[in-house]
Backbone as CSV, one residue per row, in Angstrom:
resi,resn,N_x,N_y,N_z,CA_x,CA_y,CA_z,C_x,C_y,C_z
1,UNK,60.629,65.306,-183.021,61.764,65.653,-183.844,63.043,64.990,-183.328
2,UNK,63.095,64.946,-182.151,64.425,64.844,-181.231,64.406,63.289,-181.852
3,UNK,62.834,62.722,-181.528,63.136,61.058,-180.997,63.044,60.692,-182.730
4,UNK,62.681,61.078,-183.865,63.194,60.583,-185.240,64.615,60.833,-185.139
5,UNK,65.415,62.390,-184.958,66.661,61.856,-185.045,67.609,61.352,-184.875
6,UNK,67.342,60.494,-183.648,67.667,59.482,-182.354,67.497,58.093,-183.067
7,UNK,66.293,57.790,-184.031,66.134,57.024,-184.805,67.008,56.811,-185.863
8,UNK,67.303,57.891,-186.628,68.255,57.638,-187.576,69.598,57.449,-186.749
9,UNK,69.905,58.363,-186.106,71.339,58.209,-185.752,71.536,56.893,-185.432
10,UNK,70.753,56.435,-184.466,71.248,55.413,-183.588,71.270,54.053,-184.266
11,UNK,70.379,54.224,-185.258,69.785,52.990,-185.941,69.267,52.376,-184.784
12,UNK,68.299,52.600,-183.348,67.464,51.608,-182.964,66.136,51.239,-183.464
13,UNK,65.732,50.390,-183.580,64.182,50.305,-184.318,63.032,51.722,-183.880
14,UNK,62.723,51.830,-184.083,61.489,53.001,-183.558,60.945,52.815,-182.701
15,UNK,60.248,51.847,-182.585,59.732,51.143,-181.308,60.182,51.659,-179.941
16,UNK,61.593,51.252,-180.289,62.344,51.248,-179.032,62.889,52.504,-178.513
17,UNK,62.537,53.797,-179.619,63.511,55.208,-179.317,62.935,55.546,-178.145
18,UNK,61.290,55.599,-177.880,60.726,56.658,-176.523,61.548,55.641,-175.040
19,UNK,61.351,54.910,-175.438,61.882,53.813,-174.315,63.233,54.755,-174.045
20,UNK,64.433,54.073,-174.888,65.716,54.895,-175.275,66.193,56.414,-174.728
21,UNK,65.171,57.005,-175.119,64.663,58.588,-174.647,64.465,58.489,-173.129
22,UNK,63.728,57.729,-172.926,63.433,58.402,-171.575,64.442,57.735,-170.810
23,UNK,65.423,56.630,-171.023,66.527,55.797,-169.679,67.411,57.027,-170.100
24,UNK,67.552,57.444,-170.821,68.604,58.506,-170.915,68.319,60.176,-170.516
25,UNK,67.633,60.165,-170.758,66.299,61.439,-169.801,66.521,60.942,-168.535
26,UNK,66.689,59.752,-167.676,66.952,59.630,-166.121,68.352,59.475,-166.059
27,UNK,69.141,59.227,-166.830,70.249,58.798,-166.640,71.283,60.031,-166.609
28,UNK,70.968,61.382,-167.322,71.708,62.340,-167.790,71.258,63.594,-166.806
29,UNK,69.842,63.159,-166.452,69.083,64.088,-165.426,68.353,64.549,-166.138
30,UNK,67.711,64.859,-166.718,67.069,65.399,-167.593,68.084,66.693,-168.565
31,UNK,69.365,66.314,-168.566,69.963,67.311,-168.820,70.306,67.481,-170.406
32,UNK,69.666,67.327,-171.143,70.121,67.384,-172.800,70.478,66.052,-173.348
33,UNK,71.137,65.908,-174.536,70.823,64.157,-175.249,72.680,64.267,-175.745
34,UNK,73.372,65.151,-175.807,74.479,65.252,-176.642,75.459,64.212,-175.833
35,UNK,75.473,62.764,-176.043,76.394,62.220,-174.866,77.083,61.108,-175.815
36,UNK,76.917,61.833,-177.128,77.668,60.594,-178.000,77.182,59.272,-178.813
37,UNK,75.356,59.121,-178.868,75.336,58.007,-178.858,75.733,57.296,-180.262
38,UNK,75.882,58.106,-181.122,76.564,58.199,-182.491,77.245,57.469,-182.955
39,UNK,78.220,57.690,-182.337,79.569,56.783,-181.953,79.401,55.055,-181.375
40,UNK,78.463,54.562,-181.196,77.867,53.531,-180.489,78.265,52.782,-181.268
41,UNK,79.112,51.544,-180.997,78.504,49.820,-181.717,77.641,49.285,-182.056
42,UNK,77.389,49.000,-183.293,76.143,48.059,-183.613,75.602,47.428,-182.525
43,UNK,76.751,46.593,-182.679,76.774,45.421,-180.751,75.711,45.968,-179.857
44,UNK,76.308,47.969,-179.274,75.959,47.643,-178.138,74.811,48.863,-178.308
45,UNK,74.449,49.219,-179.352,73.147,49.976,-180.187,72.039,48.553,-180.062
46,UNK,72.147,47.392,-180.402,71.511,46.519,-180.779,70.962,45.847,-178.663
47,UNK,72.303,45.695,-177.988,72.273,45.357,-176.555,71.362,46.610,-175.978
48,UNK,71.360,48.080,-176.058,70.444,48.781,-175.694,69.032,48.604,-176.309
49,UNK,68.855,47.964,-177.504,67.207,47.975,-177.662,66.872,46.773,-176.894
50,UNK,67.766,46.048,-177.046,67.724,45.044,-176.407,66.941,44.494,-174.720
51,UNK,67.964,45.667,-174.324,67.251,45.856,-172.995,66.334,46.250,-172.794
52,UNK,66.249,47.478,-173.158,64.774,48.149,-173.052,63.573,47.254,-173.600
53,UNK,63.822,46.376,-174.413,62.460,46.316,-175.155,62.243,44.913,-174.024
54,UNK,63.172,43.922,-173.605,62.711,42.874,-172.850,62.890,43.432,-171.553
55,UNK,63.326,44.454,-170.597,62.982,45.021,-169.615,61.480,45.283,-169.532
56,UNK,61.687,46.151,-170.716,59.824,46.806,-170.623,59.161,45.375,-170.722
57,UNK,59.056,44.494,-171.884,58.125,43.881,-171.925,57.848,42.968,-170.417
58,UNK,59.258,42.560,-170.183,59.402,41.515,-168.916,58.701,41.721,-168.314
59,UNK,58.835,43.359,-167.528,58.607,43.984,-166.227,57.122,43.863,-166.050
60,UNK,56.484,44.846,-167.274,55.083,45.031,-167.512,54.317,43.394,-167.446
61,UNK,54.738,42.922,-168.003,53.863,41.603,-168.662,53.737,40.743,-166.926
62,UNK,54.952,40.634,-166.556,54.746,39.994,-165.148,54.649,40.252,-164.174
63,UNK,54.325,41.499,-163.921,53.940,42.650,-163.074,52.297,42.632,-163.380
64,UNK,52.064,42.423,-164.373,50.563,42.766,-164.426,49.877,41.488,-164.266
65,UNK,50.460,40.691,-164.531,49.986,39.098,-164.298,50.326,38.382,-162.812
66,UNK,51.066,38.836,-162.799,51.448,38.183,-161.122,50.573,38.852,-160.197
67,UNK,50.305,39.976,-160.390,49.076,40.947,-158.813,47.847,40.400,-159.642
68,UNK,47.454,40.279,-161.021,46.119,39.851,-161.328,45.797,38.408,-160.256
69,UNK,46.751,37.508,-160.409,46.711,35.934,-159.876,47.407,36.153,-158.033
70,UNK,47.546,37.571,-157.608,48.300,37.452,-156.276,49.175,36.820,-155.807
71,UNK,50.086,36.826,-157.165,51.695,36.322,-156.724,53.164,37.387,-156.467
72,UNK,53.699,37.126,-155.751,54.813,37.878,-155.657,56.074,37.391,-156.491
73,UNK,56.301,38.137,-157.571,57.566,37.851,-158.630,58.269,38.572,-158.873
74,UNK,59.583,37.943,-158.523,60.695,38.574,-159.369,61.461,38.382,-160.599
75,UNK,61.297,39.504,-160.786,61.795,39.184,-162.675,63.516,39.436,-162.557
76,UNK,64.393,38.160,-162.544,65.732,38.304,-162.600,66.187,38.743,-163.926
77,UNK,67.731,38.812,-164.112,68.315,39.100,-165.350,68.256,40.013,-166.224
78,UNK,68.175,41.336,-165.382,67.873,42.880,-165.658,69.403,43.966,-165.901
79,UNK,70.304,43.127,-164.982,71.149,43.545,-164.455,72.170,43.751,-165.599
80,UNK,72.197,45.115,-166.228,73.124,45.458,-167.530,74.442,44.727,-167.453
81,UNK,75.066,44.088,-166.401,76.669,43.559,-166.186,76.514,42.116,-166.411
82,UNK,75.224,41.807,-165.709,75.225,40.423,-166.666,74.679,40.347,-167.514
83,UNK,73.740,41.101,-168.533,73.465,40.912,-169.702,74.861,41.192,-170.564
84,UNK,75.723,41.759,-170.244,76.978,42.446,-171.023,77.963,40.758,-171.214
85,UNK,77.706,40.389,-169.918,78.509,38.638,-169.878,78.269,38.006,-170.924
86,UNK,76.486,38.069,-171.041,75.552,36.976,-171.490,76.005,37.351,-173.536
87,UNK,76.098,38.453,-173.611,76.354,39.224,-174.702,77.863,38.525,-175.259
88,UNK,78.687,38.134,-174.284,80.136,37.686,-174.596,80.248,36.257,-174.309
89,UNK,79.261,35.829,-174.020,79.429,34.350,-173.854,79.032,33.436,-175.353
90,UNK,80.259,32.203,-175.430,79.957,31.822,-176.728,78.342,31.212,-177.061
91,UNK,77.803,31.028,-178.055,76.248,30.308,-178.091,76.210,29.559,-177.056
92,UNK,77.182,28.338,-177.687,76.899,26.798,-177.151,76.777,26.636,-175.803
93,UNK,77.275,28.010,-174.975,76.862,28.204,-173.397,75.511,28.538,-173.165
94,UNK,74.856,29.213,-173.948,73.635,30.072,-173.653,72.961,28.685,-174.476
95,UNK,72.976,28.272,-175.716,72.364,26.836,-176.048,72.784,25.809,-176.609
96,UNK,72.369,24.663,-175.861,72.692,23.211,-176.027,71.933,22.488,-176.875
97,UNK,71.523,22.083,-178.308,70.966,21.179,-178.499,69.407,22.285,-178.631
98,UNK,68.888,21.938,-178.298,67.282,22.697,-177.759,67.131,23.310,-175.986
99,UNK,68.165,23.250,-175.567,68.040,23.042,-173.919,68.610,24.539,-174.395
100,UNK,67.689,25.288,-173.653,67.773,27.242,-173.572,68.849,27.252,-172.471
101,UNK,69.283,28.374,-172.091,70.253,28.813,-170.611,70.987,27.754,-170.179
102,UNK,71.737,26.818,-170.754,72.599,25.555,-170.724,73.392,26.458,-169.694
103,UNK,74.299,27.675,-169.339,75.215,27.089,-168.439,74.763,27.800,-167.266
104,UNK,73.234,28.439,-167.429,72.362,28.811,-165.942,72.077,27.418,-165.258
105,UNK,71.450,26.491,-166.272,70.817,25.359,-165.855,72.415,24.327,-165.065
106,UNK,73.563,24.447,-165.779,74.316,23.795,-164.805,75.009,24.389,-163.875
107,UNK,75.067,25.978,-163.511,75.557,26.576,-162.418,74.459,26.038,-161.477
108,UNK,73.056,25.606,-161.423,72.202,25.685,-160.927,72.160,24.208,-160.087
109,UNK,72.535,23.139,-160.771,72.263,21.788,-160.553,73.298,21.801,-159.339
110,UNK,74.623,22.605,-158.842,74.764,22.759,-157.703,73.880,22.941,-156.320
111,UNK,72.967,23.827,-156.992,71.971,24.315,-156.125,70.350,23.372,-155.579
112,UNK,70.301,23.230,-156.864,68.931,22.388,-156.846,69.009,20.905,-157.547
113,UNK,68.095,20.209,-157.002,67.979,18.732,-157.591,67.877,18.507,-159.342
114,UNK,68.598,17.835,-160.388,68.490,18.029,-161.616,67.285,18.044,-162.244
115,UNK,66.240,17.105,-161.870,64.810,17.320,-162.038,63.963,18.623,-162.209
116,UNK,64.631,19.520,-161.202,64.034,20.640,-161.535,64.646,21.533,-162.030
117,UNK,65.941,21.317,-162.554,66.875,22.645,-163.147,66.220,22.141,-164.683
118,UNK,66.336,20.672,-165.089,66.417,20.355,-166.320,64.350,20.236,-166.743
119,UNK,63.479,20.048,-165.750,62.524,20.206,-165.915,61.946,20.892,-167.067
120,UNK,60.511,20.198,-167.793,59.893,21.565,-169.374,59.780,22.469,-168.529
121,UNK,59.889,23.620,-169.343,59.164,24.936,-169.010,58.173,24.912,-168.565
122,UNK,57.362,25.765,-167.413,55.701,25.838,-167.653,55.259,26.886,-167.062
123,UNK,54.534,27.240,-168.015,54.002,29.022,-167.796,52.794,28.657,-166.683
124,UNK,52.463,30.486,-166.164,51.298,30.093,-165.622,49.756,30.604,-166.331
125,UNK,49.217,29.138,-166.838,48.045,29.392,-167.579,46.848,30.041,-166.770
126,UNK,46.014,30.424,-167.372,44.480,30.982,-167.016,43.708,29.957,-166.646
127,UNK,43.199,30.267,-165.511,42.093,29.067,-165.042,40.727,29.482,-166.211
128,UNK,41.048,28.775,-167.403,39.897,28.845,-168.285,38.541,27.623,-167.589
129,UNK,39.474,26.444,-167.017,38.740,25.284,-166.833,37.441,25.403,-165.801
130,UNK,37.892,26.485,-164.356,37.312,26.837,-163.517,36.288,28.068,-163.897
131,UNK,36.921,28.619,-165.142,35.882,30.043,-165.241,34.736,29.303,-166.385
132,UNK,34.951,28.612,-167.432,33.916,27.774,-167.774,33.092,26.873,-167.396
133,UNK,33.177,25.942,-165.711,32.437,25.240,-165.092,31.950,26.452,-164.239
134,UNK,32.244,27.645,-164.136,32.022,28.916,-162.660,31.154,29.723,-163.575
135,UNK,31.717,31.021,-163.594,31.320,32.461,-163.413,31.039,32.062,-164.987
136,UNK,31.869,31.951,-165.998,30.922,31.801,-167.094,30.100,30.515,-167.706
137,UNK,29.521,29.703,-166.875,28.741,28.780,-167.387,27.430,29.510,-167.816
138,UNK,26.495,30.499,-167.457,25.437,31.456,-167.575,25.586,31.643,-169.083
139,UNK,26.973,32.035,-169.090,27.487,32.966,-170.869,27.375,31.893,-171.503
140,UNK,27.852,31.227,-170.972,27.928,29.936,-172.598,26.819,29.176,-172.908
141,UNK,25.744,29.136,-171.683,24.336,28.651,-171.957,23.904,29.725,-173.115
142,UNK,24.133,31.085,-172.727,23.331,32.160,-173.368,24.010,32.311,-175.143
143,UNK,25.459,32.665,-174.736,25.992,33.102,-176.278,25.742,31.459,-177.175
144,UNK,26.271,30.618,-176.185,26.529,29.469,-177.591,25.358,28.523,-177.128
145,UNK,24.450,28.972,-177.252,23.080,28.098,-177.321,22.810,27.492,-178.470
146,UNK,22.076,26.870,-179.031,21.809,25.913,-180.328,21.280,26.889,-181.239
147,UNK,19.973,28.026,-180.110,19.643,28.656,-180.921,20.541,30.054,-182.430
148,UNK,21.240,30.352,-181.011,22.574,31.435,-181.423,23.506,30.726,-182.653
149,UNK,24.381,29.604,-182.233,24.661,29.317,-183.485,23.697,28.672,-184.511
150,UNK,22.510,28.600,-184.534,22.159,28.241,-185.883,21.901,29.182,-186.593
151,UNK,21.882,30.770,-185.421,21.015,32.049,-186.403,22.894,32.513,-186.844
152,UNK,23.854,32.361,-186.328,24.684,32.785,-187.049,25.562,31.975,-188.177
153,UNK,25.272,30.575,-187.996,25.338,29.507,-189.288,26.862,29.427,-189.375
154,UNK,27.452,29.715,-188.701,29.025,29.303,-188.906,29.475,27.992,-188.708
155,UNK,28.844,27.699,-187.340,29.101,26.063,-186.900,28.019,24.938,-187.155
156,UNK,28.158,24.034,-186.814,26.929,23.118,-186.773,26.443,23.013,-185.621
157,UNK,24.917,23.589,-184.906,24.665,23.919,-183.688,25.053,22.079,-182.712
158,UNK,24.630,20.987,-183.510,24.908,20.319,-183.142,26.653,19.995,-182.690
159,UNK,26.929,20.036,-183.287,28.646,19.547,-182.908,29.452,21.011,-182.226
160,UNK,29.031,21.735,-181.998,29.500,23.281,-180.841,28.780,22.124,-179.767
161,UNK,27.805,21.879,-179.579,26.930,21.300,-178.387,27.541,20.085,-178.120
162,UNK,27.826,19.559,-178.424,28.915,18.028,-178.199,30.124,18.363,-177.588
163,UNK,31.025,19.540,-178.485,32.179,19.906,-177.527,31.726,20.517,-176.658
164,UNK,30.682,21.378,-176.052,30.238,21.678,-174.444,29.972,20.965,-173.757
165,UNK,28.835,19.639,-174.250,28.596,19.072,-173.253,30.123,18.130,-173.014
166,UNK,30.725,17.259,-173.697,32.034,16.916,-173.362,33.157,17.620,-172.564
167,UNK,33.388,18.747,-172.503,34.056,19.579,-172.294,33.168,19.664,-170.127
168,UNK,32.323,19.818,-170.659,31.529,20.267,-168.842,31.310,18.712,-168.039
169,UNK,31.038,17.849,-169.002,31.237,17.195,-168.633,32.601,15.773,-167.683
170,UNK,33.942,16.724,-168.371,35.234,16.429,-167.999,35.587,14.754,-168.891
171,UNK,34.528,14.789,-170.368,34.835,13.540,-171.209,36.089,14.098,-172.051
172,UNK,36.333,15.461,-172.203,37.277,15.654,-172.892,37.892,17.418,-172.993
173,UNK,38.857,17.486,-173.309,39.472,18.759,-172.429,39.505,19.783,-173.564
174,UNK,38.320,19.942,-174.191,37.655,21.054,-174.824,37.611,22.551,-174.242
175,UNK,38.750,23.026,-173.471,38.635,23.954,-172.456,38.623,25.474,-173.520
176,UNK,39.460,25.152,-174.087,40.195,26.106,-174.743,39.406,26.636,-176.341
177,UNK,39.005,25.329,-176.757,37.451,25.354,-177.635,36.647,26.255,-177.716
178,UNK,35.882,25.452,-176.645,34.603,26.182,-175.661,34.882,28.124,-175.836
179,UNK,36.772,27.996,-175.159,36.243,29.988,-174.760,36.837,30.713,-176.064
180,UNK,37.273,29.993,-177.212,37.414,30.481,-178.761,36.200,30.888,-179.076
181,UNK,35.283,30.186,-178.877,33.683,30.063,-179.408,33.186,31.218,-178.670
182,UNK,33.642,31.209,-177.403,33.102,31.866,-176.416,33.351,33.593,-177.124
183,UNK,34.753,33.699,-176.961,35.290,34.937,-177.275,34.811,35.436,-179.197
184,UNK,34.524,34.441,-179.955,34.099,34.859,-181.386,32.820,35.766,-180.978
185,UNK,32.048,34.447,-180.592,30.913,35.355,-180.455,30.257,36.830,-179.390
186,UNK,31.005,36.966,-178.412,31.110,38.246,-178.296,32.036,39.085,-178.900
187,UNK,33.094,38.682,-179.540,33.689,39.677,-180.678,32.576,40.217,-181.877
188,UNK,32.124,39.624,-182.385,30.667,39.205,-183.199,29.538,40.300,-182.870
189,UNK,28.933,39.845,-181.405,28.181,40.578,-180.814,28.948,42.743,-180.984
190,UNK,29.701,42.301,-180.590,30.447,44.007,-180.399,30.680,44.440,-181.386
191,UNK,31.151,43.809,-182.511,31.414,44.525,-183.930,31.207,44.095,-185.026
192,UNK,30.538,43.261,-185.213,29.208,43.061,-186.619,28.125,42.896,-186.159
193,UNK,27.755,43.208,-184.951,26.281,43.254,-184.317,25.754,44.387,-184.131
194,UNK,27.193,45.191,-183.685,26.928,46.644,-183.179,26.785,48.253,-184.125
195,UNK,25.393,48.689,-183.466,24.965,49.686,-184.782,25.683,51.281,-183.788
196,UNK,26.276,50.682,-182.855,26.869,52.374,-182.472,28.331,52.289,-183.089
197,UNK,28.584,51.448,-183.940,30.396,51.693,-184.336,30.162,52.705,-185.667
């Protein structure tokens, strides 16, 4: 009840009210909700979902990925005083052209060599390449055998078998192929195969 009328009032998306609810549940002490939010700016109604929703996602997403791969990360740019900056700073600071965080990237080139301030992006991908020559080479003999796709007739058993053997073979970087195929057909297996659903 509370968190719909938190919804209307506030106009934050829904999504974002339990989030909303609970920083203010720590923030107030658990002491009641009456603190005005009514009265709020679009602006800074819009800067609170804001936070919450790329806090949460940030935190979670690279928190759970960084101990999966045993890295130690910190997730910067949390800090409500500089998001409040970032909020008042004109575009053309925050973007240049296509170049994201233009005036992080040149506070930075003080710091570090331009090569790597101005460097592409690059996430950290899944060793698909190592788990398809490794731990699942067994699976992909078994699920995507000639026999398997011909009894399920989607592909041409022949040409699935060309991008594996190419792919294992390192003629061509079918990595990503291979574990589409991979992942259909145990999607397949689990729920148009399966008579306990």
């Amino acid at each position: 009840m509370l968190s719909a009328a938190l919804s209307v009032d506030v106009g934050i998306n829904r999504m974002y009210t339990e989030y909303l609810l609970l920083a203010l549940w720590i923030v107030v002490g658990g002491v009641g909700f009456s603190i005005g939010l009514v009265g709020l700016s679009a602006t800074k109604r819009r800067m609170a979902g804001a936070a919450s929703a790329a806090a949460d996602r940030t935190s979670i997403n690279q928190d759970k990925t960084s101990m999966a791969a045993n890295l130690e990360v910190r997730v910067p740019f949390l800090n409500h005083e500089l998001m409040e900056l970032a909020g008042r700073m004109p575009v053309n600071l925050k973007l240049r052209g296509l170049k994201r965080k233009y005036i992080l990237k040149r506070a930075a080139e003080k710091l570090l060599p331009k090569e790597i301030v101005w460097r592409k992006k690059a996430g950290f991908g899944a060793p698909i390449r190592s788990w398809l020559r490794g731990p699942l080479k067994p699976m992909i003999d078994d699920l995507l055998s000639e026999e398997t796709i011909k009894r399920r007739g989607l592909f041409q058993a022949s040409a699935v078998q060309r991008i594996i053997n190419a792919n294992q073979s390192g003629q061509e970087d079918f990595n990503l192929q291979v574990f589409q195929l991979l992942t259909l057909e145990l999607w397949q297996r689990t729920f148009l195969d399966s008579t306990t659903l």
